[in-house]
SERO-4910 file (N, C-alpha, C, O; in steps of 0.05 Angstrom, whole numbers):
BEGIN
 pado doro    nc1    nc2    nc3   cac1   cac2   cac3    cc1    cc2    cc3    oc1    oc2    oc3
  Unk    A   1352   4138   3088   1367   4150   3066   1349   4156   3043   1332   4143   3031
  Unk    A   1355   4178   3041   1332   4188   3016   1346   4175   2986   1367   4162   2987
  Unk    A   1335   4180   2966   1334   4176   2948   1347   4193   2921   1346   4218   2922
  Unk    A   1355   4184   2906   1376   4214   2897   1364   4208   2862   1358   4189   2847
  Unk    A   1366   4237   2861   1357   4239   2814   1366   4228   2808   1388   4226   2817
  Unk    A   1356   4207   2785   1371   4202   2764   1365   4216   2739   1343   4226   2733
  Unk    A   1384   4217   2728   1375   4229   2696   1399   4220   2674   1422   4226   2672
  Unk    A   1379   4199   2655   1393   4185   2643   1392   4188   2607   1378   4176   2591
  Unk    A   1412   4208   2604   1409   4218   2568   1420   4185   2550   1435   4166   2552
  Unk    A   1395   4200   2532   1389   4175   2509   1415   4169   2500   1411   4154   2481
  Unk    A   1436   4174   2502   1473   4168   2489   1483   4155   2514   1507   4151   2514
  Unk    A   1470   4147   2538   1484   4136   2561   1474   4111   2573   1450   4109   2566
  Unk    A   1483   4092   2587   1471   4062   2593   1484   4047   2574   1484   4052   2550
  Unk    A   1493   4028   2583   1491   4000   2567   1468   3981   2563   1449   3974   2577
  Unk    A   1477   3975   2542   1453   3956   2524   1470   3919   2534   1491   3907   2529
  Unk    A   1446   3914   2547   1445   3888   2553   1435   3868   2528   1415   3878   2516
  Unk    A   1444   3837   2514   1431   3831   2504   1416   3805   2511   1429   3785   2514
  Unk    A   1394   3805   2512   1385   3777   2531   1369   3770   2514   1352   3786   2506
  Unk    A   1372   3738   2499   1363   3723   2479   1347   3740   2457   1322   3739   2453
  Unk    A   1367   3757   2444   1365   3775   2422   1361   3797   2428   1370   3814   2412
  Unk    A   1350   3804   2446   1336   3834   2452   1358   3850   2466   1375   3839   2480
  Unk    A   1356   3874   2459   1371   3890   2484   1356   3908   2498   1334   3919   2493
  Unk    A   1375   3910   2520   1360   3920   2544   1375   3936   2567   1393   3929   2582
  Unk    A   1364   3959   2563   1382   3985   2585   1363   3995   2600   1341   4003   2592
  Unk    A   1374   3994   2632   1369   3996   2653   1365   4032   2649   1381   4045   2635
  Unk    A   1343   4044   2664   1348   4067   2655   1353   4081   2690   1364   4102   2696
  Unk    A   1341   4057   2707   1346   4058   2736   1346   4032   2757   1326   4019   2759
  Unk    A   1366   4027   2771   1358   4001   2774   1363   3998   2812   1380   4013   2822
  Unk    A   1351   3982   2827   1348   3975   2846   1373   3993   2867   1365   4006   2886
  Unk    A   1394   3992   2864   1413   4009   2865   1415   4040   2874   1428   4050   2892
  Unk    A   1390   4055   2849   1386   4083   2848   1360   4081   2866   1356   4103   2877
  Unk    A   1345   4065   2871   1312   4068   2879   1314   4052   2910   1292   4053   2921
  Unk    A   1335   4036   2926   1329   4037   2950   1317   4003   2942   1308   3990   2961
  Unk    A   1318   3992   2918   1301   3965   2921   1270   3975   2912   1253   3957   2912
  Unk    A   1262   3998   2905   1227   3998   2907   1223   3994   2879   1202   3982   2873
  Unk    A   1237   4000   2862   1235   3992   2826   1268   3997   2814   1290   4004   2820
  Unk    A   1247   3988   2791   1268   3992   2771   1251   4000   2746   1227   3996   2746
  Unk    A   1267   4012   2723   1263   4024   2697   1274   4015   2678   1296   4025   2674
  Unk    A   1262   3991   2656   1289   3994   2628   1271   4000   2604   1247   4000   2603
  Unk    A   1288   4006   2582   1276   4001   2554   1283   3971   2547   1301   3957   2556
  Unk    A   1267   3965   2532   1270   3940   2521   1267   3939   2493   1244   3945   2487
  Unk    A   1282   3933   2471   1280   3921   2446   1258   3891   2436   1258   3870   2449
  Unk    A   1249   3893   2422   1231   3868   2411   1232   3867   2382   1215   3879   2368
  Unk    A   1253   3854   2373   1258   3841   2340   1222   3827   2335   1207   3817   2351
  Unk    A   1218   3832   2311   1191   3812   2304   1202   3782   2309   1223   3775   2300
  Unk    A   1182   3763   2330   1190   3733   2330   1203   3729   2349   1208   3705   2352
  Unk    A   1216   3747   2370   1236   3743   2393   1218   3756   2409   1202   3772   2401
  Unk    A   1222   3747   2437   1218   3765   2457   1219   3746   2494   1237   3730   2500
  Unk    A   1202   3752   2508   1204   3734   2532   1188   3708   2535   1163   3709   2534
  Unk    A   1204   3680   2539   1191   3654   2541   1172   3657   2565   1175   3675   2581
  Unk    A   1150   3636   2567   1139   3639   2584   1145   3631   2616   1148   3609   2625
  Unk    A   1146   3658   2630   1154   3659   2658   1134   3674   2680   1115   3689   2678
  Unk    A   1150   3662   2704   1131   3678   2724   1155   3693   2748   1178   3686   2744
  Unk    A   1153   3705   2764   1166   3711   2786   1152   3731   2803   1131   3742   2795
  Unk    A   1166   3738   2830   1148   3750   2846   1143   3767   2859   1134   3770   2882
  Unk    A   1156   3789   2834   1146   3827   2835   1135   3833   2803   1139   3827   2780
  Unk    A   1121   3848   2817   1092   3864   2794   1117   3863   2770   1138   3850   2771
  Unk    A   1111   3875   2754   1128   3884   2723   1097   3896   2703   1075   3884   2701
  Unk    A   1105   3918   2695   1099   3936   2682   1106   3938   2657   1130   3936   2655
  Unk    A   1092   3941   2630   1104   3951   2603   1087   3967   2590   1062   3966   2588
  Unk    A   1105   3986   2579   1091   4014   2562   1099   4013   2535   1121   4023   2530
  Unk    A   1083   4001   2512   1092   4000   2489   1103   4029   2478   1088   4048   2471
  Unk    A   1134   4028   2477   1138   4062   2454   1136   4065   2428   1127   4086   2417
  Unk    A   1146   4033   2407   1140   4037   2385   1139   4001   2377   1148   3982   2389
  Unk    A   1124   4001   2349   1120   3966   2343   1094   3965   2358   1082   3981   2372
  Unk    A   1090   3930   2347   1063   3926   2355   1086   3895   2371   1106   3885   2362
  Unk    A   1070   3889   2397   1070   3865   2409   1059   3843   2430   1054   3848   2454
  Unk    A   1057   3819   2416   1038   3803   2432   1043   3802   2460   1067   3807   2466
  Unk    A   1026   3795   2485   1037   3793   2507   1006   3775   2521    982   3778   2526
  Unk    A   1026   3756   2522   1009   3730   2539   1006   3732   2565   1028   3734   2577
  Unk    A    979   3731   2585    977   3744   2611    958   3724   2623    935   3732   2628
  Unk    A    966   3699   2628    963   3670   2632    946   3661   2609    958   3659   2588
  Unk    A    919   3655   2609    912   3645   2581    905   3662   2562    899   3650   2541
  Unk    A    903   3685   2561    895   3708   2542    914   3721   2535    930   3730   2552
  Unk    A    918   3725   2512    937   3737   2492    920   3778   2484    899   3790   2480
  Unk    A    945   3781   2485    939   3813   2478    963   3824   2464    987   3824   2468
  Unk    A    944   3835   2441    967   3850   2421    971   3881   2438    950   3891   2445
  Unk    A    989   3890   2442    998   3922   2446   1015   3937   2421   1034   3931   2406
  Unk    A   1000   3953   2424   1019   3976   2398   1016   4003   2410    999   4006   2428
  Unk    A   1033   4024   2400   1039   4043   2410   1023   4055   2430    998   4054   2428
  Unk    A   1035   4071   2455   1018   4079   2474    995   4064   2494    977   4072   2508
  Unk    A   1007   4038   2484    983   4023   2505   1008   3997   2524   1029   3987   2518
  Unk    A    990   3995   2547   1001   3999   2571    995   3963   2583    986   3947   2566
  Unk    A   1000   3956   2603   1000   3932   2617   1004   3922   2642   1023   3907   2641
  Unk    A    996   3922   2661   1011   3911   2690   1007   3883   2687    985   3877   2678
  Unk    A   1025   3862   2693   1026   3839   2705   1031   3833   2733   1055   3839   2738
  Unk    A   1024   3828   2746   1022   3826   2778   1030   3804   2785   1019   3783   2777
  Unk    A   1052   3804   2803   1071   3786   2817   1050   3762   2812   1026   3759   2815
  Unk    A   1079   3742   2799   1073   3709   2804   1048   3702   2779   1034   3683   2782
  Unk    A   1048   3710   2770   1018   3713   2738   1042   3703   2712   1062   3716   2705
  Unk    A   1035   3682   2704   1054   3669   2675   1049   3693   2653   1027   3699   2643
  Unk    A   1078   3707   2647   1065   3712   2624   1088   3719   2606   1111   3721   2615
  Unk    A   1082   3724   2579   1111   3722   2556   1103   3746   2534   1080   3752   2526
  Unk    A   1126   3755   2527   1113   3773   2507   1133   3769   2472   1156   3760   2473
  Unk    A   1125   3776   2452   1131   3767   2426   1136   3792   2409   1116   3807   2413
  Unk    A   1151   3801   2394   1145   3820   2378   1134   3817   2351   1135   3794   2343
  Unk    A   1118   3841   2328   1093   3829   2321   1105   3840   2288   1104   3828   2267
  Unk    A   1114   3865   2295   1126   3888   2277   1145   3874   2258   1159   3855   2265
  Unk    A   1147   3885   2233   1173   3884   2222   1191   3904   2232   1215   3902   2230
  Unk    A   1178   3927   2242   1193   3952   2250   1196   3939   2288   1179   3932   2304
  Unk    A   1224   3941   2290   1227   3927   2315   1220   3937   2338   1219   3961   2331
  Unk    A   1212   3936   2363   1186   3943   2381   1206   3949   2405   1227   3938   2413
  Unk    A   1191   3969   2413   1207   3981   2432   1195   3994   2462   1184   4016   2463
  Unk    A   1199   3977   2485   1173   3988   2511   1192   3994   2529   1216   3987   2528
  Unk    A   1179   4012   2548   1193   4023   2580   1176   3995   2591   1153   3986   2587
  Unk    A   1201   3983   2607   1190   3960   2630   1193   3971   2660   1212   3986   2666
  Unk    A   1179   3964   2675   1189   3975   2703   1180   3945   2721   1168   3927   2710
  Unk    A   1186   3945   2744   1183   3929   2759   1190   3935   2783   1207   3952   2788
  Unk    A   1174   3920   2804   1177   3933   2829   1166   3912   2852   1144   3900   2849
  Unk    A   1182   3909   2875   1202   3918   2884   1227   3905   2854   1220   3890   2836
  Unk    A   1251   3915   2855   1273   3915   2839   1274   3890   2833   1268   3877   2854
  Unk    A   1280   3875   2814   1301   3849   2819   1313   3839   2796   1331   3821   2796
  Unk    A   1305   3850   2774   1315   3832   2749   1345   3838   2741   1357   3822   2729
  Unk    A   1359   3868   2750   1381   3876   2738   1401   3854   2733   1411   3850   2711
  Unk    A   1409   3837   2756   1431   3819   2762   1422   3796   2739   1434   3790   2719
  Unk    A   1391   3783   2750   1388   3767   2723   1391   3780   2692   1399   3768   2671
  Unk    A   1386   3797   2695   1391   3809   2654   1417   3811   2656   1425   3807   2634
  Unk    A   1437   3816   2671   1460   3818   2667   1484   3794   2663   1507   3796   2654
  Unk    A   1469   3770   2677   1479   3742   2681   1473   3729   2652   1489   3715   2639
  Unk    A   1449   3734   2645   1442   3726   2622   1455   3734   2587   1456   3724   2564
  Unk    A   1465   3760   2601   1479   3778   2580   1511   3768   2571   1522   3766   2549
  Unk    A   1519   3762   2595   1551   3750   2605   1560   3711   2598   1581   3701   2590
  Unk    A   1533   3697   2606   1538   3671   2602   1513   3666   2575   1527   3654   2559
  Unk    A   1495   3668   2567   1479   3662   2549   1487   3681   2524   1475   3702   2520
  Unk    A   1508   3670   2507   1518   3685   2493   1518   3675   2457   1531   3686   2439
  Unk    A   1503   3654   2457   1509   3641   2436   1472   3616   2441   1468   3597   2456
  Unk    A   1456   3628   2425   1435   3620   2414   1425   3598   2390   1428   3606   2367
  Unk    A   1412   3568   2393   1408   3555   2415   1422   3543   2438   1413   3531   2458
  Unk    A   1452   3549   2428   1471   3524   2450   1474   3541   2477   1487   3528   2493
  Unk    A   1469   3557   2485   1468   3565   2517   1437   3566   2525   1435   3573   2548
  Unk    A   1413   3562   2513   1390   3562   2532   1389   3538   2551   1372   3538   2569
  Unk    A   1404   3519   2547   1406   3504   2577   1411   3515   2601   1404   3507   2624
  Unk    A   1425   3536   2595   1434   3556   2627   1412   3567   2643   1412   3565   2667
  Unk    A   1390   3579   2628   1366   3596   2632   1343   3579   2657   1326   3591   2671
  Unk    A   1346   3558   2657   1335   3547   2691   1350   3553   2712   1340   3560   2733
  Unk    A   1373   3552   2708   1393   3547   2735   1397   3582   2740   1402   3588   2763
  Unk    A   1395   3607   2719   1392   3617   2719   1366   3640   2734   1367   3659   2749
  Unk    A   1349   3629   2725   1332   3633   2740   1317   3626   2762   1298   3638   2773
  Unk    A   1332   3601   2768   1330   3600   2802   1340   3620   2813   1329   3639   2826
  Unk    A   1365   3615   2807   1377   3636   2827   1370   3666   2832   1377   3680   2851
  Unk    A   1355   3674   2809   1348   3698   2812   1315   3702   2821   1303   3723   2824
  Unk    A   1309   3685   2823   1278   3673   2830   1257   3679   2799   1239   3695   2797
  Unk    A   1265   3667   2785   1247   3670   2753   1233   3645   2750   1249   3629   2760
  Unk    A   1224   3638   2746   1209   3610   2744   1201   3607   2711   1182   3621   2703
  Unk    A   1210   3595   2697   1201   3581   2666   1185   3560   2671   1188   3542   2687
  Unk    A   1165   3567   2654   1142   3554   2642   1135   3530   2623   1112   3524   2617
***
């Protein structure tokens, strides 16, 4: 089965919010057969992803803001136009740096995060009293916290 266009105008998608950030799918496992996925991601200065690992590649393309991104022991600032692969199963977390809130295309591949950002969006709704959920959570979706 082939594969069919997507084309997804900036007024369409829902915005996911997963421990502050939001986050819209711009293609997800669904549209691509399982081989990737596409979102934007939001980064408030001081929020962003705890340190994790799991076990498909993930990709980020800074669009605007500056932000840290930890890639097992080495830390790297990104700001506009600069780029990153993390490669399946590699710890790594990223922070926003900006007062102007930071904004990247994520991709990942083969697919898998949609269901987790969406579980997270639905039960982790109330910050600090639901991050107890976020292990049991990420078992299930195979995420591993650090």
């Amino acid at each position: 089965m082939d594969i069919s266009p997507v084309i997804m105008r900036a007024d369409e998608g829902d915005w996911l919010n997963v421990l502050g950030m939001k986050i819209k799918f711009l293609c997800t496992s669904e549209d691509t057969q399982g081989r990737y996925s596409s979102m934007l991601n939001t980064v408030p200065k001081g929020l962003g992803a705890p340190p994790h690992s799991h076990p498909w590649d993930e990709a980020f393309y800074v669009l605007k803001g500056d932000v840290e991104v930890r890639l097992a022991d080495d830390t790297h600032q990104l700001s506009p136009g600069d780029y990153i692969l993390v490669p399946a199963n590699q710890v790594h977390a990223f922070t926003g740096l900006s007062d102007e809130e930071g904004l990247l295309i994520a991709y990942e591949s083969p697919s898998h995060s949609h269901q987790f950002f969406q579980e997270i969006n639905d039960t982790v709704t109330s910050i600090p009293e639901d991050l107890h959920k976020m292990p049991d959570i990420g078992k299930r979706h195979r995420v591993t916290f650090v």
